[in-house]
C-alpha positions as CSV (number, residue, x, y, z in Angstrom):
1,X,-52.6,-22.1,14.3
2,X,-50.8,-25.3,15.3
3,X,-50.1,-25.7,19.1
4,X,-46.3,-25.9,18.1
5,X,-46.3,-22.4,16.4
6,X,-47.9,-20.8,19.3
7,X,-45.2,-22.3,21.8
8,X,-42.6,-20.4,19.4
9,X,-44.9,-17.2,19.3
10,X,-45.4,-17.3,22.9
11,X,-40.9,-18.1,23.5
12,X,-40.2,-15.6,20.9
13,X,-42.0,-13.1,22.5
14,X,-41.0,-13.6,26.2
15,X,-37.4,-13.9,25.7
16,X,-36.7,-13.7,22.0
17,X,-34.5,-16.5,21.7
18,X,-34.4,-18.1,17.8
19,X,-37.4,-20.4,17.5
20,X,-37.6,-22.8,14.8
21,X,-39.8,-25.9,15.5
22,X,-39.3,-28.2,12.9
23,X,-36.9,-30.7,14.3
24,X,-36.5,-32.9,17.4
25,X,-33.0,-31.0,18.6
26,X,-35.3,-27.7,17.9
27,X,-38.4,-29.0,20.2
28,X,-35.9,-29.3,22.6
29,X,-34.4,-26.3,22.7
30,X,-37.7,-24.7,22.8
31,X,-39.0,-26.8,25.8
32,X,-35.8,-26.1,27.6
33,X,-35.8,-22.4,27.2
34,X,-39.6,-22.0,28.4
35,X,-38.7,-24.6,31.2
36,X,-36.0,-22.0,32.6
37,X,-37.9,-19.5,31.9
38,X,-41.2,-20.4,33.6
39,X,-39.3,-20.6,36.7
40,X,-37.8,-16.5,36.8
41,X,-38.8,-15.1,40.2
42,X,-38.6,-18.4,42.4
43,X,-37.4,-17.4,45.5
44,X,-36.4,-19.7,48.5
45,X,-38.4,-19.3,51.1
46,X,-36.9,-18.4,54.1
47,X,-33.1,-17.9,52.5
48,X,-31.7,-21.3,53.6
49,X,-32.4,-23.7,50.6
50,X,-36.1,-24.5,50.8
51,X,-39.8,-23.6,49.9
52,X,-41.6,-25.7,47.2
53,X,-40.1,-25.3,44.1
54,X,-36.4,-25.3,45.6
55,X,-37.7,-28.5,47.3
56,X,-39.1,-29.9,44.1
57,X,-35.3,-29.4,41.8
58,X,-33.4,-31.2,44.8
59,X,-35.7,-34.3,44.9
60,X,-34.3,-34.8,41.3
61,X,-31.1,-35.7,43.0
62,X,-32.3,-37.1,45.9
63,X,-31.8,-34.6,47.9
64,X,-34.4,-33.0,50.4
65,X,-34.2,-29.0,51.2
66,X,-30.8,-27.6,53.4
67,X,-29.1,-28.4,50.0
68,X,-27.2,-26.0,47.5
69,X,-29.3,-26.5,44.6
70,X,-28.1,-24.5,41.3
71,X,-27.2,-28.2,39.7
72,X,-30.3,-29.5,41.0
73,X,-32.2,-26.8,39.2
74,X,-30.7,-27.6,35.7
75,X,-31.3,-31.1,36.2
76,X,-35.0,-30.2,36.6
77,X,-35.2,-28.1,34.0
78,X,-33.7,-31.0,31.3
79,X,-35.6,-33.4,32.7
80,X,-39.2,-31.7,32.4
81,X,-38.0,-31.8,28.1
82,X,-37.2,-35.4,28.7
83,X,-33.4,-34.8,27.9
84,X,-31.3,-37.2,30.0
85,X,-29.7,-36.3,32.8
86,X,-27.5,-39.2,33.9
87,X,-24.6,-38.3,35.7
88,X,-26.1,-35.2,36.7
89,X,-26.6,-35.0,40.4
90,X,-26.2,-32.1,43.0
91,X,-22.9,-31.1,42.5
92,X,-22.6,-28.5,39.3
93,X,-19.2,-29.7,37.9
94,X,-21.2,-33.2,37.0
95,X,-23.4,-30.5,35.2
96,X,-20.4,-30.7,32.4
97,X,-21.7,-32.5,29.1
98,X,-17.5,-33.9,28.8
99,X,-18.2,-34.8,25.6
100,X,-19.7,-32.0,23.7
101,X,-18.1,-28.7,24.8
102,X,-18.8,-25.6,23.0
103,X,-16.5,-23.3,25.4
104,X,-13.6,-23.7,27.2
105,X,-10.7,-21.7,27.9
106,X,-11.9,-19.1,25.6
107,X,-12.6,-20.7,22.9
108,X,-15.6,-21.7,21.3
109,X,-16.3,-24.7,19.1
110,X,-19.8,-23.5,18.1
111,X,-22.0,-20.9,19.3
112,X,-23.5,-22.0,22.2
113,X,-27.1,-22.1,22.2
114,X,-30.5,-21.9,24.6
115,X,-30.1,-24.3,27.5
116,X,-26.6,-25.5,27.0
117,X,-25.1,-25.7,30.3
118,X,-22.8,-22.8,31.9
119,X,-20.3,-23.1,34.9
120,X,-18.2,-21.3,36.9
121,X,-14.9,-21.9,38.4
122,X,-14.1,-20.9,42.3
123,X,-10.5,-20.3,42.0
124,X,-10.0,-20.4,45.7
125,X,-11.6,-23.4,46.8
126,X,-10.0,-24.9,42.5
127,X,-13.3,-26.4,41.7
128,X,-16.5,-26.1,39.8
129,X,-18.9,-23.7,42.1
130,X,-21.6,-22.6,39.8
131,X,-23.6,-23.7,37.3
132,X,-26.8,-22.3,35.1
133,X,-28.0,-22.5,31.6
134,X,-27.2,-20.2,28.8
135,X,-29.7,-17.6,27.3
136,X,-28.4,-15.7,24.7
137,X,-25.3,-13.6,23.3
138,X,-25.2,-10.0,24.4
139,X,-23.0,-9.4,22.7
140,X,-19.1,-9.9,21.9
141,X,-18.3,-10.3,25.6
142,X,-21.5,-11.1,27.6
143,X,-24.5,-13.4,27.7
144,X,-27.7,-13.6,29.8
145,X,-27.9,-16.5,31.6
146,X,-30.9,-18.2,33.7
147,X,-29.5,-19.2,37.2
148,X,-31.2,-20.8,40.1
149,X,-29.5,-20.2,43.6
150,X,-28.0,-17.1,42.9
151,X,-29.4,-13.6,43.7
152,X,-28.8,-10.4,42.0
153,X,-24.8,-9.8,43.0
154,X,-24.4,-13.3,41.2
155,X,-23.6,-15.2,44.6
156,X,-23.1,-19.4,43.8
157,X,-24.7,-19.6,47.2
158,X,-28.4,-16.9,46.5
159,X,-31.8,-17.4,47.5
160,X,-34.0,-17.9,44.0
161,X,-33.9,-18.1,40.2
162,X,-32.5,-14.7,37.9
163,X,-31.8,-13.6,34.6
164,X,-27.6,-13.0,35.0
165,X,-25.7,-10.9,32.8
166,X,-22.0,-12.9,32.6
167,X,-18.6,-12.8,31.6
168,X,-17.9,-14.8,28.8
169,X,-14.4,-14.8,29.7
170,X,-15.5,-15.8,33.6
171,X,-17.4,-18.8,32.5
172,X,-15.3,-21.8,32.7
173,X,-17.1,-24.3,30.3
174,X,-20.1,-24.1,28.3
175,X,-21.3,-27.2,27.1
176,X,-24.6,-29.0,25.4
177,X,-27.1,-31.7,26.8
178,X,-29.5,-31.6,23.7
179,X,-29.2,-32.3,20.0
């Protein structure tokens, strides 16, 4: 069996996400989703932005630990599947792909997909506070999302990497970064 048809197997079976590895846009996808998914169950470690692999996502922005970090996680992630991350740095609104949105305001221009980039507006401070990468549809309403700094309340300010269950209609944008 070809390496490329085990890395499905082994996706599809973890997560279940729709698999097909037959075209660049496709490897992507696939490399992105076990990427985020490898990483499920990172925790900071002491609860103020640190420990090794929290370290490791902010030195992809330049940043050393202290540092909110969900941006610098999806950064991390799209870089290990050599997607390009420029204009990406710590802060999650530069997580936006401007110029291929597939949600905004409630509607959707295509369904979004494995890995395309989710944020969250605080409507307090009116600004981008949250960012993550998109799993899968739930349903109608909700998708799972992959999030690092979070926790399991959903805080934009957490202590490790989780599966979320969100709002579509509390997600500010949802846009794409691969093919």
């Amino acid at each position: 069996m070809a390496k490329s048809t085990l890395h499905c197997l082994f996706i599809l079976l973890l997560l279940h996400p729709v698999c097909r590895c037959s075209a660049q846009g496709d490897l992507d996808r696939s490399c992105i989703t076990h990427t985020y998914s490898s990483q499920l169950g990172v925790r900071e470690l002491t609860g103020h932005n640190d420990g090794k692999d929290v370290e490791k996502y902010l030195h992809t922005c330049g940043l050393g630990k202290g540092y909110a970090w969900c941006a610098a996680f999806v950064k991390w992630c799209y870089i290990q599947c050599g997607i390009n991350t420029t204009g990406i740095t710590a802060w999650a609104a530069t997580c936006i792909n401007r110029n291929h949105i597939i949600y905004s305001q409630g509607r959707f221009t295509s369904e979004p997909l494995p890995g395309d980039n989710i944020t969250f507006w605080d409507y307090y401070n009116k600004r981008v506070a949250h960012t993550g990468l998109y799993h899968r549809r739930v349903n109608e309403t909700f998708y799972e999302s992959v999030e690092g700094n979070t926790n399991g309340a959903g805080s934009a300010e957490g202590d490790g990497v989780y599966l979320k269950k969100r709002s579509f209609k509390a997600t500010y944008i949802i846009s794409r970064w691969t093919n």
